[in-house]
DSSP file (Angstrom, degrees, kcal/mol; ACC not computed):
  #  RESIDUE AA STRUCTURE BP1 BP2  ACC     N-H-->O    O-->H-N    N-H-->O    O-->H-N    TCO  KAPPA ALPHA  PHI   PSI    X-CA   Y-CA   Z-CA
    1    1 A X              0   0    0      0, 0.0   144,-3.5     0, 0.0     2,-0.3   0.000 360.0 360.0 360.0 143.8  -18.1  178.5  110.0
    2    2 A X  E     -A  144   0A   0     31,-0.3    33,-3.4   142,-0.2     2,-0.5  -0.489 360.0-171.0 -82.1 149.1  -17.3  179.0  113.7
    3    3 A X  E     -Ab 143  35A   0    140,-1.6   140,-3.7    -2,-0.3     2,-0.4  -0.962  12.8-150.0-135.8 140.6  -18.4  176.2  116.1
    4    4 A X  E     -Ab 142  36A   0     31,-0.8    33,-1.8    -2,-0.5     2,-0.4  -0.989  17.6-125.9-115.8 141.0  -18.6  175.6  119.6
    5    5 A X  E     - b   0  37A   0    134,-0.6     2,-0.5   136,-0.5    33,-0.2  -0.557  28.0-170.9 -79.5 127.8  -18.3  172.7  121.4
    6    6 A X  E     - b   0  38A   0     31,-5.5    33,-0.9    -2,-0.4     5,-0.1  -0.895  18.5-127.8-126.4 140.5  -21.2  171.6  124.0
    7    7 A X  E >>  -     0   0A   0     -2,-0.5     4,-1.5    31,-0.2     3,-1.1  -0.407  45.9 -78.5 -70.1 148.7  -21.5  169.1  126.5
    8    8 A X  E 34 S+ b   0  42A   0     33,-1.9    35,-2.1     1,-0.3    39,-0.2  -0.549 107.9  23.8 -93.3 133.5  -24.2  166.9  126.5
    9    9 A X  T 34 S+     0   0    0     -2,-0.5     4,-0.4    33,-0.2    -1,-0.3  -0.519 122.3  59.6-139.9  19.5  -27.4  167.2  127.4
   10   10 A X  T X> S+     0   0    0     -3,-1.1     4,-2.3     2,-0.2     3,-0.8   0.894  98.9  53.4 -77.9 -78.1  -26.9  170.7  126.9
   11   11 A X  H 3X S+     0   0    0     -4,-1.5     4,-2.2     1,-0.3    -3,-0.1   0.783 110.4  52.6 -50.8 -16.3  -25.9  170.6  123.0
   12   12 A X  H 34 S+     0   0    0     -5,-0.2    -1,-0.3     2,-0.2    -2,-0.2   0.819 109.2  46.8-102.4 -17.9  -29.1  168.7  122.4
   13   13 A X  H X> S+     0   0    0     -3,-0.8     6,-1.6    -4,-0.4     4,-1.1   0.661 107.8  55.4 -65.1  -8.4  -31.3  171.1  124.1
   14   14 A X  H >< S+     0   0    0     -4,-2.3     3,-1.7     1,-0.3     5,-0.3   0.986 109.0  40.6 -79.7 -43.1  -30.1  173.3  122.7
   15   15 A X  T 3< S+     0   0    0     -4,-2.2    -1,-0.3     1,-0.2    -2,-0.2   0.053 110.5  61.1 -67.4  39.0  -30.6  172.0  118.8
   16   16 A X  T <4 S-     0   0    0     -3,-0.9    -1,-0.2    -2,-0.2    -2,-0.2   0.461 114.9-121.1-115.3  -3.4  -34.2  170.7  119.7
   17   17 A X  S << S+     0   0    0     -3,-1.7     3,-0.2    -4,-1.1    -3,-0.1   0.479  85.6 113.1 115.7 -20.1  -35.1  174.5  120.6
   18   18 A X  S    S+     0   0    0     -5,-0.5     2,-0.8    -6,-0.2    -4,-0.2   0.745  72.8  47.3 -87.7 -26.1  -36.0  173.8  124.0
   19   19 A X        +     0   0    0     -6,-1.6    -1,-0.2    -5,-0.3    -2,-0.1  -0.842  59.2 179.9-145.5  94.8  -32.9  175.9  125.5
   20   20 A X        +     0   0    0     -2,-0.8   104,-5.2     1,-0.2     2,-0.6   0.621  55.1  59.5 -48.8 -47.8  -31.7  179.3  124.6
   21   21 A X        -     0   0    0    102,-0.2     2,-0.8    88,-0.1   102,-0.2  -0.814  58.7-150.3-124.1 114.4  -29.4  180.3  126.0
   22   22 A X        -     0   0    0     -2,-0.6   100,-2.9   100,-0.4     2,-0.2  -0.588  21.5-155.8 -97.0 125.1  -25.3  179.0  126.5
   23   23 A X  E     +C  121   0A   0     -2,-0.8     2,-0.3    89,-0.3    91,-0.2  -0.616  23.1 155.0 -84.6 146.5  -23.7  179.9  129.6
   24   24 A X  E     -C  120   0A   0     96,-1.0    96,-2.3     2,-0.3    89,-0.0  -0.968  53.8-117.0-171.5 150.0  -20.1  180.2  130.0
   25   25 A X  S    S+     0   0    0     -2,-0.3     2,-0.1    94,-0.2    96,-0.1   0.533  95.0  80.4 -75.2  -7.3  -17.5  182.0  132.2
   26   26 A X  S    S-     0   0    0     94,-0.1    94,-0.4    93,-0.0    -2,-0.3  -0.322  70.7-138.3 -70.1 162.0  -16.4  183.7  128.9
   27   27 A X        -     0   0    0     -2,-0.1     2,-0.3    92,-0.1    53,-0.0  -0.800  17.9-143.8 -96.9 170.7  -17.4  186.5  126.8
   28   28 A X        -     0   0    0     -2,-0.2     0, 0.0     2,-0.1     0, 0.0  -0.969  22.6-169.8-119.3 130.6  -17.6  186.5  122.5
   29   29 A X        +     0   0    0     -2,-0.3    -1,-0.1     2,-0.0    51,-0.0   0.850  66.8 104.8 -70.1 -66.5  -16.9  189.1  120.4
   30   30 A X        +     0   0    0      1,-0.0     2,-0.3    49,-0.0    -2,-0.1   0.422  40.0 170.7 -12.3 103.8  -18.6  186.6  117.6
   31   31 A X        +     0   0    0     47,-0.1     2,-0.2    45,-0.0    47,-0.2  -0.864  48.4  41.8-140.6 127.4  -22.2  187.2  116.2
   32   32 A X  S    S+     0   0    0     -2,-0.3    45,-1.5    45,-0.0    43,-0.0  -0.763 100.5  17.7 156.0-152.9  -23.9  185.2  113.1
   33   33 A X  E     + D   0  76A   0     -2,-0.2   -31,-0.3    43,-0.2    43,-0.2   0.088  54.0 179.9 -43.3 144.4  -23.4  181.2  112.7
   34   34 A X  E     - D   0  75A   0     41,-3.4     2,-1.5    42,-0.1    41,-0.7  -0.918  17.0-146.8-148.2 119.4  -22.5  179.4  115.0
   35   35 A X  E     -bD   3  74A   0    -33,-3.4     2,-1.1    -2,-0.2   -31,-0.8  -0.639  21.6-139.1 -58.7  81.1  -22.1  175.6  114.6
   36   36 A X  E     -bD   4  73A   0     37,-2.1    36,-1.2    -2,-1.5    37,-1.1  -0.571  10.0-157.0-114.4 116.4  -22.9  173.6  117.6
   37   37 A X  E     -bD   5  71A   0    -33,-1.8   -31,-5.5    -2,-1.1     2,-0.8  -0.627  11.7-148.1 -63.2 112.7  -21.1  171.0  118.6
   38   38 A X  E     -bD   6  70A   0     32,-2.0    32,-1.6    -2,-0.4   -31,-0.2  -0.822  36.8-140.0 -49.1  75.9  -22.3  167.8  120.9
   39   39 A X  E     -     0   0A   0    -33,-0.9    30,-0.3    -2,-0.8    31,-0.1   0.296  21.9 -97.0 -34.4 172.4  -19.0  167.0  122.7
   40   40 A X  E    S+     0   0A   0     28,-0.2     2,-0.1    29,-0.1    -1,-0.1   0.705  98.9  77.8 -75.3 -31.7  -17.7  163.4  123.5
   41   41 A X  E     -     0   0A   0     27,-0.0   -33,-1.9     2,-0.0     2,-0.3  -0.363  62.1-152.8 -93.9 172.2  -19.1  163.4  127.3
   42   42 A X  E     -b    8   0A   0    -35,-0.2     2,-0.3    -2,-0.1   -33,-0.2  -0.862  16.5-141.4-128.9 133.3  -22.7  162.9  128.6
   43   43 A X     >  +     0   0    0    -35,-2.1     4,-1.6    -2,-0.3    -2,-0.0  -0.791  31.2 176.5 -82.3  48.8  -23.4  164.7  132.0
   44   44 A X  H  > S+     0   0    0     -2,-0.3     4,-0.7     1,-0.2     3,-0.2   0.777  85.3  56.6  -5.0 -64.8  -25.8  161.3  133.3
   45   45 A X  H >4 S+     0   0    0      1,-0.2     3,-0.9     2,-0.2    -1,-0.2   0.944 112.0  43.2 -72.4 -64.3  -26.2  162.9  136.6
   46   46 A X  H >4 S+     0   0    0      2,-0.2     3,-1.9     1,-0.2     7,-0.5   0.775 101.5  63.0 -22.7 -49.4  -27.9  166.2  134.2
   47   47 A X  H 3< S+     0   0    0     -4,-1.6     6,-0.5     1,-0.3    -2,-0.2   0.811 102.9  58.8 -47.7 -69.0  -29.9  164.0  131.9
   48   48 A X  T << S+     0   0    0     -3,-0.9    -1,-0.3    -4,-0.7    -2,-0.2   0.090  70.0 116.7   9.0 -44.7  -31.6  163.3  135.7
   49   49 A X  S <> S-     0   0    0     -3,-1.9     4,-8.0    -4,-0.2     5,-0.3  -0.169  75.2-129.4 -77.2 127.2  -32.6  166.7  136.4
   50   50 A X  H  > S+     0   0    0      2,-0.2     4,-1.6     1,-0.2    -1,-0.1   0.886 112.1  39.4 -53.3 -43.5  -36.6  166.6  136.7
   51   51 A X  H  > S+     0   0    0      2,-0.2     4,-4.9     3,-0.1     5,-0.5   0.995 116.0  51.9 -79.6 -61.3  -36.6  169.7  134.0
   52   52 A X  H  > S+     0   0    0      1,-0.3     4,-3.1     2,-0.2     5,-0.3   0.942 116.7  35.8 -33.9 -85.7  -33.7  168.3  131.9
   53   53 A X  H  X S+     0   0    0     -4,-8.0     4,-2.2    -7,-0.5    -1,-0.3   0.751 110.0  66.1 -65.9 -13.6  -35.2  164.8  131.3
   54   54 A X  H  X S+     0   0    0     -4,-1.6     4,-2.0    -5,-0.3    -1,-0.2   0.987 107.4  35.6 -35.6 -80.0  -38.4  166.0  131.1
   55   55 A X  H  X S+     0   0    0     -4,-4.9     4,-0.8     1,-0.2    -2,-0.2   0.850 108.8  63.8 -90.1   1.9  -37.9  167.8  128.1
   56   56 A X  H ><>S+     0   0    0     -4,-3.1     5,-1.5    -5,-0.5     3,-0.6   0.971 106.5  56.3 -36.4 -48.9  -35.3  165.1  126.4
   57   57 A X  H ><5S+     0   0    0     -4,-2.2     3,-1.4     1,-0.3    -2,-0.2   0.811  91.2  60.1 -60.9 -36.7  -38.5  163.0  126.6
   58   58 A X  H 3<5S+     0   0    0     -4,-2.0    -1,-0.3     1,-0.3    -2,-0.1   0.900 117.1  37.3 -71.1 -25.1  -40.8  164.9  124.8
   59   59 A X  T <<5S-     0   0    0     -4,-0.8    -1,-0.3    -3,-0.6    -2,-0.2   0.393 118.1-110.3 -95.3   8.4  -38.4  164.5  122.1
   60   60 A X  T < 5 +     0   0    0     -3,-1.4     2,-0.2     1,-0.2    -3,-0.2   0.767  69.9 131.6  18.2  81.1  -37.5  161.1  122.8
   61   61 A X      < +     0   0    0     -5,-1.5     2,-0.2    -8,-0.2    -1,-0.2  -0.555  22.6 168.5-110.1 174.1  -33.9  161.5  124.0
   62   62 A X    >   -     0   0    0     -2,-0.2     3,-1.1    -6,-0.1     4,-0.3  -0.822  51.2 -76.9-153.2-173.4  -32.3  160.0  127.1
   63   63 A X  G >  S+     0   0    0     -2,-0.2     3,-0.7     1,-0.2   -19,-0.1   0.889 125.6  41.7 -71.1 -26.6  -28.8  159.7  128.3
   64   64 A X  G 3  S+     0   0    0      1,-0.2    -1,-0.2   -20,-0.1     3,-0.0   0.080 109.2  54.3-107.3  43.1  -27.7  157.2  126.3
   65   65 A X  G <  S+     0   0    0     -3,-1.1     2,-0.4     2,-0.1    -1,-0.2   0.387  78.2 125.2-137.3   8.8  -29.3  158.0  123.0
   66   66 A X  S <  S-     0   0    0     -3,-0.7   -58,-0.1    -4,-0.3   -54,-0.0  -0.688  70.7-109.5 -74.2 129.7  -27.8  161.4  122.8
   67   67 A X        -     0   0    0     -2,-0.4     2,-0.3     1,-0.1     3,-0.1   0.042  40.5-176.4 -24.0 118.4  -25.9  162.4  119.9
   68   68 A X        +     0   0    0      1,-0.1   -29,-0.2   -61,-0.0   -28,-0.2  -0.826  67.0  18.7-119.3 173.0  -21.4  162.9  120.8
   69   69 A X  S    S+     0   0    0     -2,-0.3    67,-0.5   -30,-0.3     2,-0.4   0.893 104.7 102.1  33.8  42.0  -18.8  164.0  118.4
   70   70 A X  E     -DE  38 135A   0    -32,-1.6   -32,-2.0    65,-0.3     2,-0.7  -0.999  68.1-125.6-145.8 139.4  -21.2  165.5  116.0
   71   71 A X  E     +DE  37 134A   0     63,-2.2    63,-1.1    -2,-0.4   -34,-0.2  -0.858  33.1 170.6 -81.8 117.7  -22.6  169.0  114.9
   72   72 A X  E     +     0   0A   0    -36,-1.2    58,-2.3    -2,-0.7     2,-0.3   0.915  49.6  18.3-104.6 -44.7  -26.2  168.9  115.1
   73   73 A X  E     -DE  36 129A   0    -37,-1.1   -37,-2.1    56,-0.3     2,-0.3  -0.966  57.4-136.2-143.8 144.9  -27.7  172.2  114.6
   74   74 A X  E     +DE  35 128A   0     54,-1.3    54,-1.1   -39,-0.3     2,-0.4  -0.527  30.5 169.9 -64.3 128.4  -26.8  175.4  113.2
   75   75 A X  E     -D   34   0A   0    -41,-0.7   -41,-3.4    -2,-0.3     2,-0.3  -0.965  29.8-116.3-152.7 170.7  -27.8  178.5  115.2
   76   76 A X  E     -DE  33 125A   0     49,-3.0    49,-1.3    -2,-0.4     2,-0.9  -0.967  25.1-127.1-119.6 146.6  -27.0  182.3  115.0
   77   77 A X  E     + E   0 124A   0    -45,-1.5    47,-0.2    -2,-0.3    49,-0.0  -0.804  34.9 167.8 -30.8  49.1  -25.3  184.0  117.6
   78   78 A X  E     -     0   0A   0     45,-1.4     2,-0.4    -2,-0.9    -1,-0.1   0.593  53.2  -2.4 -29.0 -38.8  -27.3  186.8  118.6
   79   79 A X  E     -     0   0A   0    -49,-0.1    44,-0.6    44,-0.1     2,-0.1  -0.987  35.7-155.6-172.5 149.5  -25.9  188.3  122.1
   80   80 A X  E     - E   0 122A   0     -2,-0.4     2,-0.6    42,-0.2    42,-0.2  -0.694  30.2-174.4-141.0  93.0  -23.4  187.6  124.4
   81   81 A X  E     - E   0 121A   0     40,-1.6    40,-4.1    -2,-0.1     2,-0.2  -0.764  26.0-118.7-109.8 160.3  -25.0  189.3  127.5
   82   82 A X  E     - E   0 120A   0     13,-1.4     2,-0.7    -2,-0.6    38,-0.2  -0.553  39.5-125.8 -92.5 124.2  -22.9  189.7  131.4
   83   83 A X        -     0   0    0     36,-5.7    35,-1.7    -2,-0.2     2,-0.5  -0.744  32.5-178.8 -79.9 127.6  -25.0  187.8  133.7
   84   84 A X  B     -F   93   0B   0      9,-1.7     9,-2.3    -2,-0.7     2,-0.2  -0.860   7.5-166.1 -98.1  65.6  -26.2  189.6  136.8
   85   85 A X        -     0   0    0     -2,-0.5     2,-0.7     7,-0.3     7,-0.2  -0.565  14.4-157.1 -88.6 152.5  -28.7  187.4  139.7
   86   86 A X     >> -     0   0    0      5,-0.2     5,-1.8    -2,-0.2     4,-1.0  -0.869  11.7-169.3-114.8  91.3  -30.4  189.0  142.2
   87   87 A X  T >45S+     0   0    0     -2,-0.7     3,-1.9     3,-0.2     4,-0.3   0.907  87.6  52.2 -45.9 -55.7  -30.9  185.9  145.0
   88   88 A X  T 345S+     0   0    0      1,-0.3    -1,-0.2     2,-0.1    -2,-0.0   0.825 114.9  48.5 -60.1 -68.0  -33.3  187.6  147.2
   89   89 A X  T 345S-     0   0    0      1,-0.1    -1,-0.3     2,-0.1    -2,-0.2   0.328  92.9-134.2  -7.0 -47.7  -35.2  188.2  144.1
   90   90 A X  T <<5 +     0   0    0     -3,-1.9    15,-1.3    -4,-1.0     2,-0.4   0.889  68.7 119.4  81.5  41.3  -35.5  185.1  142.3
   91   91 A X      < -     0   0    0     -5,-1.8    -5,-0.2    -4,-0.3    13,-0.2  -0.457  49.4-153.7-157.5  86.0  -34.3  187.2  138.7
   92   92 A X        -     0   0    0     -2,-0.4    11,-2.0    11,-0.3     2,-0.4  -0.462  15.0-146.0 -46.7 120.4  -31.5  186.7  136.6
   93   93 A X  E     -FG  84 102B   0     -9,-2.3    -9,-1.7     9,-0.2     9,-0.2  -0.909   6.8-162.8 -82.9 121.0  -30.3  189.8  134.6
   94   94 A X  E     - G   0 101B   0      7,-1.1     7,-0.8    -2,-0.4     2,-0.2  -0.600  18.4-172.9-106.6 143.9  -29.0  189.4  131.3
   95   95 A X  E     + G   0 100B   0      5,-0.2   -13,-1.4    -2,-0.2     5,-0.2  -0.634  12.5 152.9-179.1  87.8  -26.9  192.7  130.2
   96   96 A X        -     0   0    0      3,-1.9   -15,-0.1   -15,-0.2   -17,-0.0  -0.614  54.2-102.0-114.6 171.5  -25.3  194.0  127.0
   97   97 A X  S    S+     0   0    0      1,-0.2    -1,-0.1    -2,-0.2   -16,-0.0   0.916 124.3  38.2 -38.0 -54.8  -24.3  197.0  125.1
   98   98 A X  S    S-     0   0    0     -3,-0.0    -1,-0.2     0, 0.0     2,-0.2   0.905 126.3  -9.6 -88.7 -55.4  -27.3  196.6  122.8
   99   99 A X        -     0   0    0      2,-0.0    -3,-1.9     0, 0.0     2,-0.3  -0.639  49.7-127.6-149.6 176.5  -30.1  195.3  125.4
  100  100 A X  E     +G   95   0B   0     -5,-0.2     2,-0.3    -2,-0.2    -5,-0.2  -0.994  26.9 167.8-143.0 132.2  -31.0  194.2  128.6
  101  101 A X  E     +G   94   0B   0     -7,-0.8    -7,-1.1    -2,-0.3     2,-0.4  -0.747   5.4 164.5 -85.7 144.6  -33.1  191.1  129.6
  102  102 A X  E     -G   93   0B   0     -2,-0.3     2,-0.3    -9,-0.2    -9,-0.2  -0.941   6.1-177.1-168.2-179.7  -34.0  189.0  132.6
  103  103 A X        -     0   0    0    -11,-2.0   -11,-0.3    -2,-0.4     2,-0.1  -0.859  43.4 -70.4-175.9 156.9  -36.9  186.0  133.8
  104  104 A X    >   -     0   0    0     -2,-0.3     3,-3.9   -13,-0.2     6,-0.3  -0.322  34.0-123.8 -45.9 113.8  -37.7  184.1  137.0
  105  105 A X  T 3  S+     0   0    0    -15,-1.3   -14,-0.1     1,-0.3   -15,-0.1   0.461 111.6  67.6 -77.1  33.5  -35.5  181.7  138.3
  106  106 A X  T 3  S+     0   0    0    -16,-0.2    -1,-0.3     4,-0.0     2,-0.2   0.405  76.8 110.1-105.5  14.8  -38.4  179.3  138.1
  107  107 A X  S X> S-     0   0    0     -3,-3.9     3,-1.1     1,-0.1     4,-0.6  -0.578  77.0-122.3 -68.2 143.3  -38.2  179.5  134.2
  108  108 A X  H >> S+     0   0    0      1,-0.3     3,-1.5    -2,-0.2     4,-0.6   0.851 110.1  67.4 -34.4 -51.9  -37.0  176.2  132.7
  109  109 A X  H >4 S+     0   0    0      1,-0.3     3,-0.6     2,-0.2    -1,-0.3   0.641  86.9  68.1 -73.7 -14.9  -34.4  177.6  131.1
  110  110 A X  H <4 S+     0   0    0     -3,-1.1     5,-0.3    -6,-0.3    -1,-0.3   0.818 102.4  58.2 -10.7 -61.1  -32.6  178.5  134.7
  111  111 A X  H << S+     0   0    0     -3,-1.5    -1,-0.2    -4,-0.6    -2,-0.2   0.768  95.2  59.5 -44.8 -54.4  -32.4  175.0  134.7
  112  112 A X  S << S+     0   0    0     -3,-0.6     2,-0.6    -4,-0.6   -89,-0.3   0.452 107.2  25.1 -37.6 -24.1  -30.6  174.8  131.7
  113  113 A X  S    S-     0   0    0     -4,-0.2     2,-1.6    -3,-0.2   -91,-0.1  -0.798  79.0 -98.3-157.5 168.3  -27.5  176.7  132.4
  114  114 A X        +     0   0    0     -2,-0.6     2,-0.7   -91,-0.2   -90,-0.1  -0.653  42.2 177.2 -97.3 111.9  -25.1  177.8  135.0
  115  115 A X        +     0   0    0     -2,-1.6     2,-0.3    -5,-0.3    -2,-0.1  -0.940  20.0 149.0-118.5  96.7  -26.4  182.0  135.7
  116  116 A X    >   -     0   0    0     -2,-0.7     3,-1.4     1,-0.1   -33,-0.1  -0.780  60.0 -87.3-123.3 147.0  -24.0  183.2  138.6
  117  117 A X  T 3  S+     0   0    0     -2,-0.3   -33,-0.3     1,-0.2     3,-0.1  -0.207 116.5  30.2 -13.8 124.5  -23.1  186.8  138.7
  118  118 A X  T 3  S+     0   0    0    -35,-1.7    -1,-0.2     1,-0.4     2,-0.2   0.215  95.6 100.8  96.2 -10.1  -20.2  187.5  136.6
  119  119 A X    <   -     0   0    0     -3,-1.4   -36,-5.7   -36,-0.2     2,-0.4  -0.492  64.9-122.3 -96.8 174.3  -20.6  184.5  133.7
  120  120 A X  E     -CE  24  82A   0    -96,-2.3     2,-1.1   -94,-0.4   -96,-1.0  -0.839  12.3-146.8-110.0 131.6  -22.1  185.2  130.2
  121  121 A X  E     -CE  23  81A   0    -40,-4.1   -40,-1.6    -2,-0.4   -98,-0.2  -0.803   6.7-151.5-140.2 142.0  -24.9  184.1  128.1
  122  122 A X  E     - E   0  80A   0   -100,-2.9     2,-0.5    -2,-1.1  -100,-0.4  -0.477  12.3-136.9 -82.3 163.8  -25.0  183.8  124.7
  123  123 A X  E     -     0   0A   0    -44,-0.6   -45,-1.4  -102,-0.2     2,-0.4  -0.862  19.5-172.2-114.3  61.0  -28.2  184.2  122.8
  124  124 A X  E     - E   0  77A   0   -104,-5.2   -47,-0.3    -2,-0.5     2,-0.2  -0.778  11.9-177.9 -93.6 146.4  -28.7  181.6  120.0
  125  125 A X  E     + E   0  76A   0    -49,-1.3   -49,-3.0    -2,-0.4     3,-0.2  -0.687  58.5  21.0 -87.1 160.7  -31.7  182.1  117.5
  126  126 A X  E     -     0   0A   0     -2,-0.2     2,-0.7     1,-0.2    -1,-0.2   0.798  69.8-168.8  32.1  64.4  -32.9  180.6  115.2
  127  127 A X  E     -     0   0A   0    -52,-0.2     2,-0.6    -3,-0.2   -52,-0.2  -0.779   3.3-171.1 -63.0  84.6  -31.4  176.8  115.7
  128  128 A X  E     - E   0  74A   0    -54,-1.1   -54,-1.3    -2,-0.7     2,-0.3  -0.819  17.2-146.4 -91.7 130.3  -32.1  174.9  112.7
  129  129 A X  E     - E   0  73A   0     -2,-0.6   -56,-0.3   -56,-0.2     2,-0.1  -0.736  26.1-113.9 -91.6 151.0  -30.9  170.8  114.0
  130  130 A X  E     -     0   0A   0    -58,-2.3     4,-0.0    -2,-0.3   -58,-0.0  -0.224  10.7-123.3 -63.0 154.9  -29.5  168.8  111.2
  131  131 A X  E    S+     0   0A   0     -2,-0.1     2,-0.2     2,-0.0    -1,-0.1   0.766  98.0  25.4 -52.7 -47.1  -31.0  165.9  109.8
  132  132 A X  E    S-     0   0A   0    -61,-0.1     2,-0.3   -60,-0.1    -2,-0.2  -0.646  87.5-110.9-116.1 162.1  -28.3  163.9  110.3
  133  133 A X  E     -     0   0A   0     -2,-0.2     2,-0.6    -4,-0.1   -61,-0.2  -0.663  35.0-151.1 -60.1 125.6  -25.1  164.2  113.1
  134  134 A X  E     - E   0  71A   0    -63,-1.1   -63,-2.2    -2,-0.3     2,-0.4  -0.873  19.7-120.0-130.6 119.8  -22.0  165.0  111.1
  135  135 A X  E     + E   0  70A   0     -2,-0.6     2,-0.4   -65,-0.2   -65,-0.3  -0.231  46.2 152.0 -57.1 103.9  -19.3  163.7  112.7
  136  136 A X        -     0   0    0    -67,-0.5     2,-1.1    -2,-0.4    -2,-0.1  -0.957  42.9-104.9-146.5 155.3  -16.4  166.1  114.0
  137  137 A X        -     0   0    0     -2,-0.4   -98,-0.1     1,-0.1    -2,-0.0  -0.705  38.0-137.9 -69.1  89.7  -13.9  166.7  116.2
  138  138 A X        -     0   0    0     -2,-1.1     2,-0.2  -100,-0.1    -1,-0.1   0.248  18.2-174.7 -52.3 167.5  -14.5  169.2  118.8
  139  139 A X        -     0   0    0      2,-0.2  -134,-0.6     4,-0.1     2,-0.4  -0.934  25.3-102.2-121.9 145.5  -12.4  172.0  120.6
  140  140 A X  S    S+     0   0    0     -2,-0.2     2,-0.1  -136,-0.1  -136,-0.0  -0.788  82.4  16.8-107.3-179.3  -12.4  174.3  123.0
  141  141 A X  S    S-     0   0    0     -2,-0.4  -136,-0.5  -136,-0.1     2,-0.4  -0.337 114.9 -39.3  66.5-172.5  -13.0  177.6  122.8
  142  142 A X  E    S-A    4   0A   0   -138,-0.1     2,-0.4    -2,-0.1  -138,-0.2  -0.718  77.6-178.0 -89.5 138.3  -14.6  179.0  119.6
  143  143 A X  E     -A    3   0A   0   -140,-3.7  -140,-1.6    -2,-0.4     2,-0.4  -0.974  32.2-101.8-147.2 154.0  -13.3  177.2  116.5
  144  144 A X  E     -A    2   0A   0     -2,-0.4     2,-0.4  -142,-0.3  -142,-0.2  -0.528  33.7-172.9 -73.8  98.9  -13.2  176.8  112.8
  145  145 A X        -     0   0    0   -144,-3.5     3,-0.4    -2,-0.4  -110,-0.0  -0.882  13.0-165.7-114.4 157.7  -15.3  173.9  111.3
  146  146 A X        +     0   0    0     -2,-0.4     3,-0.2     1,-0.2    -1,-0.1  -0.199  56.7 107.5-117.8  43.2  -15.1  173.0  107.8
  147  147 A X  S    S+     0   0    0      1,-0.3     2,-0.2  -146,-0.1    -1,-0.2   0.438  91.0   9.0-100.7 -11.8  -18.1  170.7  107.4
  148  148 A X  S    S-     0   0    0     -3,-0.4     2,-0.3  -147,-0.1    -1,-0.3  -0.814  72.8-124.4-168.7 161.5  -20.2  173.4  105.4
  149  149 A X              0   0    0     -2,-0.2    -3,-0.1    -3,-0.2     0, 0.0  -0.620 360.0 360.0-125.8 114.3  -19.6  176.5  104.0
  150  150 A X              0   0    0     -2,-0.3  -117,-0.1  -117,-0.0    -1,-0.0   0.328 360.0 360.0 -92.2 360.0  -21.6  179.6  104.8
């Protein structure tokens, strides 16, 4: 199964559902599973962010009880769409072959991820988080984990 590695407090919004979309200066060819990885670091200063720890809490995360060096949740890979913001505006545009998107940059999920002109965001659905953390060694880039079998 393909996996990405994410830093945390980012890979855990993402498995609890709270956070949709991963931004990155890349594009993916890649669509179905996608494994997602909880890298080694913790971003503190993030956890901090009013929106960020906010919704850690409801689930009762902080920085130092977040999950590293584990896949926690399973997700599908929907979209990889070219980001577009319009400052004046307030209004990210999200923008692929297939579709087009956008929301307010007072939406949470803003919060969540870095949406400049010219980066990408992928699209994961349907995020089921593991029961357990299974412990693996990240990568960058997109990569090949062998901890289950699609």
């Amino acid at each position: 199964m393909k996996a990405i590695t994410i830093k945390q407090p980012w890979a855990t919004l993402m498995a609890l559902g709270e956070k949709r979309f991963e931004t990155r200066g890349w594009q993916t060819k890649h669509r179905g599973e996608l494994a997602i990885h909880a890298g080694k670091q913790v971003d503190r200063d993030a956890c901090e962010i009013p929106k960020i720890k906010k919704a850690l809490a409801r689930h009762g995360y902080t920085a130092d009880n977040l999950p590293t060096g584990a896949v926690i949740a399973i997700a599908e890979l929907k979209e990889c769409f070219g980001i577009r913001r319009d400052v004046l505006g307030g209004v990210v545009a999200l923008e692929a072959d297939t579709r087009k998107t956008h929301f307010n940059t007072l939406d949470k999920e803003f919060a969540f991820g870095w949406f400049e002109s010219g980066r990408y965001a992928w699209e994961l659905a349907g995020v089921q988080q593991l029961p357990q953390p299974i412990p693996a060694k990240g990568q960058l880039s997109i990569w090949n984990w062998e901890g289950v079998q699609s």
